[in-house]
ZARO-891420 format. One line per 5 residues: number of its first residue (from 1); for each residue z, y, x of C-alpha. Coordinates in steps of 0.2 Angstrom, whole numbers, plus 2048, in hexadecimal, padded with zeros to 3 digits. Example, Ala and Ser with C-alpha at 12.3 -4.5 7.8 and 13.67 -1.06 7.14 Angstrom:
1> 827 7EA 83E | 824 7FB 844
//
This chain:
1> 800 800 800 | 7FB 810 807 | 805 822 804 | 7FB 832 7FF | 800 840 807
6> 805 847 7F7 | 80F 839 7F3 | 816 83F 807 | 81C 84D 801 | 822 84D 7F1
11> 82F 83E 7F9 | 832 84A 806 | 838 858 7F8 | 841 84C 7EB | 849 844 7FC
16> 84F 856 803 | 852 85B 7F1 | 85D 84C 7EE | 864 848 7FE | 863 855 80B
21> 859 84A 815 | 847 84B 81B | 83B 83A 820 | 832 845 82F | 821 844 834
26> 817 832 834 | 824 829 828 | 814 821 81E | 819 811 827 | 82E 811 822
31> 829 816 80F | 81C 808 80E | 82B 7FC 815 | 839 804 809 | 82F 806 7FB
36> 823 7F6 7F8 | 832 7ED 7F6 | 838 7F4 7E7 | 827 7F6 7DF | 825 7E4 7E0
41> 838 7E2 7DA | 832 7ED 7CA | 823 7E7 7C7 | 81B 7F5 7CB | 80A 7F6 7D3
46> 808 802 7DF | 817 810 7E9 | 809 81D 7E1 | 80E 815 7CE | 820 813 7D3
51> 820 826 7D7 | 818 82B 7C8 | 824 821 7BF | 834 829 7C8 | 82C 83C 7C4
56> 82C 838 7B1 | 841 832 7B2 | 848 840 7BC | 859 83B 7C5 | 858 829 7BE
61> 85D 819 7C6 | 84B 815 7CC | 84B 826 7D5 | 85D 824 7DC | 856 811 7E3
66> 846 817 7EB | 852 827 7F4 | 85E 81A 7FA | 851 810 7FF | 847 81E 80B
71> 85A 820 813 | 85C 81B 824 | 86A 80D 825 | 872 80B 837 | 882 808 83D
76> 88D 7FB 847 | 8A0 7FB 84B | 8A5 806 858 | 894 80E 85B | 894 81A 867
81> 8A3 815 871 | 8A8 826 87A | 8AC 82F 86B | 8B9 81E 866 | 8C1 81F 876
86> 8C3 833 876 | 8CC 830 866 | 8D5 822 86D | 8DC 829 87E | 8DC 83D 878
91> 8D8 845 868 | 8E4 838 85D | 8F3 83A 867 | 8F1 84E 865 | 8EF 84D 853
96> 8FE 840 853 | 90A 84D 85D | 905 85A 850 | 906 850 840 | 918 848 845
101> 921 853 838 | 916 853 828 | 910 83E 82D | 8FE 83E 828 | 8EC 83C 82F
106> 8DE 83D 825 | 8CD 838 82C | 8BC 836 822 | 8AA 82D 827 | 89E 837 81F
111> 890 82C 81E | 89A 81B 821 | 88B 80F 81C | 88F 7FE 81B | 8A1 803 822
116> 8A2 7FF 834 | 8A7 810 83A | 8B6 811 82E | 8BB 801 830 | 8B7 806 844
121> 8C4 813 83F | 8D1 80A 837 | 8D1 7FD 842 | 8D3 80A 854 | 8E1 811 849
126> 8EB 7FF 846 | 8E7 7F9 857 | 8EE 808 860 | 8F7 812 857 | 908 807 850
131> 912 817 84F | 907 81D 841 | 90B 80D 837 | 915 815 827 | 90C 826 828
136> 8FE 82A 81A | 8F0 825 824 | 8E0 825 81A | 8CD 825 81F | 8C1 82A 811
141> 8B2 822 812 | 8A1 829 808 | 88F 826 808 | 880 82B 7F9 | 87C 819 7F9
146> 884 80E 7EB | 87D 801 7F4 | 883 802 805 | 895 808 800 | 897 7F9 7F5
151> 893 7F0 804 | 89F 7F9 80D | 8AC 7F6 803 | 8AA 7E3 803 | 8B1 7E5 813
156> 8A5 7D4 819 | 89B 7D2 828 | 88E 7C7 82F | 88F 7BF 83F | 882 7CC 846
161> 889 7DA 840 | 89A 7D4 84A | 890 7D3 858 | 88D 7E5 859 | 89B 7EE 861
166> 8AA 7E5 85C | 8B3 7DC 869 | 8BA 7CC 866 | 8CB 7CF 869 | 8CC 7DC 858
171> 8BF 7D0 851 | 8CC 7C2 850 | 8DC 7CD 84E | 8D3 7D6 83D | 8C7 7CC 836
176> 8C8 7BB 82B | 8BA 7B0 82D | 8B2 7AB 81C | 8A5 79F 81C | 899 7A6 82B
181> 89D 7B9 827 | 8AD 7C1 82E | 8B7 7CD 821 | 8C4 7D8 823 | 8D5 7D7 824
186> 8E1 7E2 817 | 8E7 7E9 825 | 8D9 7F2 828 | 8D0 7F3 817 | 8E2 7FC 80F
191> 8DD 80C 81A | 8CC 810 812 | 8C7 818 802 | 8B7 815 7FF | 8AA 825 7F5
196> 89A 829 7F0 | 897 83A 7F6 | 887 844 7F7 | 889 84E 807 | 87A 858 800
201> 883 85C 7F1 | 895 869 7F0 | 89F 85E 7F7 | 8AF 858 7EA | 8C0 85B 7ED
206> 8C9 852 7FD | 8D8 855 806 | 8D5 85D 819 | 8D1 851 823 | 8D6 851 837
211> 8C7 846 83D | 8B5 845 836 | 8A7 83C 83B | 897 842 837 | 88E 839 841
216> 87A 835 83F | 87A 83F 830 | 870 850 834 | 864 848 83E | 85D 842 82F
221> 85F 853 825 | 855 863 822 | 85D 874 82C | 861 87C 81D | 86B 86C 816
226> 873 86B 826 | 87B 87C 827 | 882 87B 818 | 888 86B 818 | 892 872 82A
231> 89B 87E 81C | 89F 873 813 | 8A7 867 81F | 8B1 878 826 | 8B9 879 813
236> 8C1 866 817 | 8C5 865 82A | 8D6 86B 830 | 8D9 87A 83A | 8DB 86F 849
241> 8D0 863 843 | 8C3 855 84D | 8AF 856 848 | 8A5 84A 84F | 891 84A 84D
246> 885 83C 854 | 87D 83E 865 | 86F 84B 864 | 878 854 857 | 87D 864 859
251> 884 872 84D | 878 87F 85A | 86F 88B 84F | 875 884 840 | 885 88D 83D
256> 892 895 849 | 8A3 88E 841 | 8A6 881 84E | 8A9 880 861 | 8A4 871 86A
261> 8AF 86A 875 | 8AF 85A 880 | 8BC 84D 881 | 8C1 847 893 | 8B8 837 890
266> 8A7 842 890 | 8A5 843 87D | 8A2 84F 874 | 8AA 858 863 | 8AB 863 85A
271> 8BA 86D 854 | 8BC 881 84B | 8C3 88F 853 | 8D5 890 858 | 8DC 8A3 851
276> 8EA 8AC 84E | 8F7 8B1 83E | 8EF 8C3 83C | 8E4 8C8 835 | 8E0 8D4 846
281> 8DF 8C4 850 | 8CE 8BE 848 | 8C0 8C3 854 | 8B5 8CD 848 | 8A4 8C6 84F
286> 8AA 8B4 84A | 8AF 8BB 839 | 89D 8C5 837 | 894 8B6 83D | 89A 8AC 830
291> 896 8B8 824 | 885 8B9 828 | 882 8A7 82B | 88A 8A5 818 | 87C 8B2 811
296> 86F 8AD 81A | 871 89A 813 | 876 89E 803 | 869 8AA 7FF | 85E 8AC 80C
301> 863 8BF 812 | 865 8C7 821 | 875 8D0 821 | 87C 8D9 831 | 88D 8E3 835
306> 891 8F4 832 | 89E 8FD 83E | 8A6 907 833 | 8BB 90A 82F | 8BC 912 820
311> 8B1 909 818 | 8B3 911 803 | 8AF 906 7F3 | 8A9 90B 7E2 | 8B3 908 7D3
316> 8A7 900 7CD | 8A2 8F4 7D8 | 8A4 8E1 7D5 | 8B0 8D8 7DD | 8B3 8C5 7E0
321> 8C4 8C0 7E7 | 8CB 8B0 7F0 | 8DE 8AD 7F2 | 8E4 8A4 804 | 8F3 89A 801
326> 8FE 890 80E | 900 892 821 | 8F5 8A2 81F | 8F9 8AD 80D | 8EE 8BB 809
331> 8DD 8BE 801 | 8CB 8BF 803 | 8C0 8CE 7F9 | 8AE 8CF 7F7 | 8A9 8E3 7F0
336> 898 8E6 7EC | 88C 8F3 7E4 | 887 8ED 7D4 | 872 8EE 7D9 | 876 8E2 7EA
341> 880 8D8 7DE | 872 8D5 7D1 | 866 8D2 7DF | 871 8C3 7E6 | 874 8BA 7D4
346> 863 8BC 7D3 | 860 8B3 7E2 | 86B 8A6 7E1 | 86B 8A2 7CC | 856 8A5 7CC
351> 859 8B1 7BF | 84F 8C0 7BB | 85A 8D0 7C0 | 856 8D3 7AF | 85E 8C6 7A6
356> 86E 8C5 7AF | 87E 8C6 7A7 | 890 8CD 7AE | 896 8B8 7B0 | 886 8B5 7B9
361> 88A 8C4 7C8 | 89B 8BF 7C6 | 899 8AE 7C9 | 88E 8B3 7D7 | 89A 8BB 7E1
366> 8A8 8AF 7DE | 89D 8A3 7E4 | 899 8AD 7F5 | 8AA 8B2 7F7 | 8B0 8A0 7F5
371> 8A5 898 802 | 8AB 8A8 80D | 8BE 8A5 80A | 8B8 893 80F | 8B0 896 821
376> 8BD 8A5 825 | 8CC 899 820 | 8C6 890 832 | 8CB 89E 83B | 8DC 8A0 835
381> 8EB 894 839 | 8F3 885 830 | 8EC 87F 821 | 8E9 888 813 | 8E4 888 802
386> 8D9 893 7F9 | 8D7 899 7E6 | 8C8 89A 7D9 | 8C0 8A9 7DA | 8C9 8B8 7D1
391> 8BD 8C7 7CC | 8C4 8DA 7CA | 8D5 8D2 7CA | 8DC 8DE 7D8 | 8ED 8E4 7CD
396> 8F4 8D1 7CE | 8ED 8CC 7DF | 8F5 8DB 7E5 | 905 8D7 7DC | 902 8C5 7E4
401> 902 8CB 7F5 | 90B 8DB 7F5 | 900 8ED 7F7 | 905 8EE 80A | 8FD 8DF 80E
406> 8F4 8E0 820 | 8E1 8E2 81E | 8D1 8E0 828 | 8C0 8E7 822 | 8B0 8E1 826
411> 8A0 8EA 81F | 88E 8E5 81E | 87E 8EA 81A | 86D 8E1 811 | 85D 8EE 810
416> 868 8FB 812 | 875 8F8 805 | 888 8F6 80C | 893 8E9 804 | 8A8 8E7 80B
421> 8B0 8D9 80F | 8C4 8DC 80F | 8D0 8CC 817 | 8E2 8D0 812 | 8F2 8C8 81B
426> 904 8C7 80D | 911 8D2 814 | 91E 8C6 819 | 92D 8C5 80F
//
């Protein structure tokens, strides 16, 4: 069966649409591999029918099988060694030192697969770790595909699939055989939670997590998808927190948020920027980048600074605000003139200018404001929490954080038009 070029690039778009991911250039062989299989399973005579029949069931079960299908599958216990035994030697002791008082570790594979890099996870964790043992330990597993993750959770391994990476020593000391597969011990298994999440999709809630792999993910996705799924792995990874990519990955030109650091076994991670208390204590050209990295990939605008220390707002300007609760306590306000603000729902809703509604800008803003209290949250210390958006609600969040609250102003500019981003510290009681 042979591909159309059309039929190319329409996958390409559902795929990135979907999934985040791309196929790259000369793939014609891969989807004739992926995808004869299940036309043959459907009765379906050609991939140029099966497509045709996917585009008249939008987001159905047929479509879901042929994504999964183009997805490449590839993992092994242990893979990429270094990055276990930086963990194992290093960057676990130091978490364990600084979580001795509240007695948890969270950990999450991103893109776990058929589960051998949790399970890779749990295990290093059992092995070496004893003094961990009655701590809330838990390791969240995900993946988009139903198929892999409930293979996954079965927790049961072919003989081959033993052979890659695992040593026989852990093979014996966590693994039951069963017939001629090998499955995992309780032990082990009890650590992980297993979830289908779509890493193209806002992510769900989770709790921080101290250590996430993200390994042999971006490779595979579009630029754009791979900025903003960056930000959105900011929003969940702890202040002091371990992010690891797969060799030949890099967060360079994508986003700025993280600092890449090597372990003294030679690998490397990536981890956000260690800041002070005050608001003073933030440098303002990590602050602004994350700003205009946040435009730029939310709506596609070029923002830049604006030196300016008195910057003064209109009354009637709309506003989006963002509480910041816990280690941190203070706010995040988004002012904006009411024509930038129409242009940017615009943008982002593909509404006519014309047809918007006070909810639609408001909900605009709050959005932009909350992706911002997000990414700025990084540079503060501890873990914090922050609120749903609030909008002209300055009376109570001044009453919520006292009217002489410290505050830092950052002011930008699009075409012309300035826009004020205030970050306000609580007084201390």
């Amino acid at each position: 069966m042979t591909v159309s070029v059309a039929n190319m690039v329409y996958l390409n778009d559902l795929l990135r649409e979907r999934l985040g991911n791309t196929l790259g250039k000369d793939k014609d062989y891969l989807v004739n591999a992926r995808l004869e299989p299940i036309c043959k399973d459907e009765h379906i005579p050609s991939i140029s029918a099966l497509l045709r029949q996917i585009r008249t069931v939008p987001n159905g079960p047929l479509e879901t099988r042929v994504l999964e299908a183009l997805l490449t599958i590839e993992t092994s216990f242990f893979r990429h060694q270094q990055s276990f035994e930086s963990l194992r030697e290093e960057l676990i002791p130091a978490l364990i030192a600084k979580r001795e008082k509240q007695r948890s570790l969270y950990l999450w594979s991103a893109a776990c697969s058929t589960g051998q890099e949790a399970y890779s996870l749990a295990i290093l964790l059992r092995e070496y770790f004893p003094e961990i043992e009655d701590w809330d330990v838990r390791i969240l597993a995900t993946d988009v595909c139903s198929e892999v993750l409930e293979s996954a959770q079965k927790g049961v391994f072919s003989a081959l699939e033993i052979n890659r990476g695992l040593p026989s020593r852990l093979l014996i000391k966590y693994f039951d055989k069963q017939g001629i597969n090998w499955a995992v011990k309780e032990s082990v298994s009890s650590l992980i939670e297993f979830q289908r999440i779509n890493l193209a999709q806002p992510l769900p809630d989770l709790p921080t997590m101290d250590v996430v792999f993200l390994r042999n993910v971006l490779v595979y996705m579009h630029s754009t998808n791979k900025a903003k799924l960056l930000h959105q792995i900011q929003k969940v990874i702890a202040a002091d927190g371990l992010l690891y990519l797969g060799p030949g990955e890099s967060t360079f030109e994508l986003t700025t948020i993280y600092e890449k650091k090597s372990s003294a076994r030679g690998s490397s991670y990536y981890s956000l920027p260690q800041k002070g208390g005050d608001p003073s204590s933030i440098p303002r050209d990590q602050a602004v980048a994350l700003t205009v990295s946040a435009w730029s990939i939310l709506l596609g605008t070029a923002v830049k600074p604006v030196l300016s220390d008195n910057f003064k707002t209109e009354p009637n300007w709309y506003q989006a605000h963002i509480q910041i609760t816990g280690s941190w306590n203070g706010a995040i306000s988004l002012h904006c003139p009411r024509s930038l603000s129409r242009q940017w729902a615009s943008s982002m809703l593909s509404i006519e200018e014309n047809q918007l509604t006070d909810n639609d800008i408001n909900d605009t803003l709050g959005e932009l404001a909350n992706v911002l209290a997000g990414n700025l949250k990084s540079l503060l210390p501890g873990k914090s929490q922050i609120s749903p958006p609030m909008w002209n609600g300055l009376d109570l969040l001044n009453q919520r954080l006292q009217s002489d609250s410290q505050t830092t102003q950052f002011v930008f500019e699009e075409d012309g038009t300035q826009f004020v981003i205030y970050l306000r510290k609580k007084t201390e009681d």
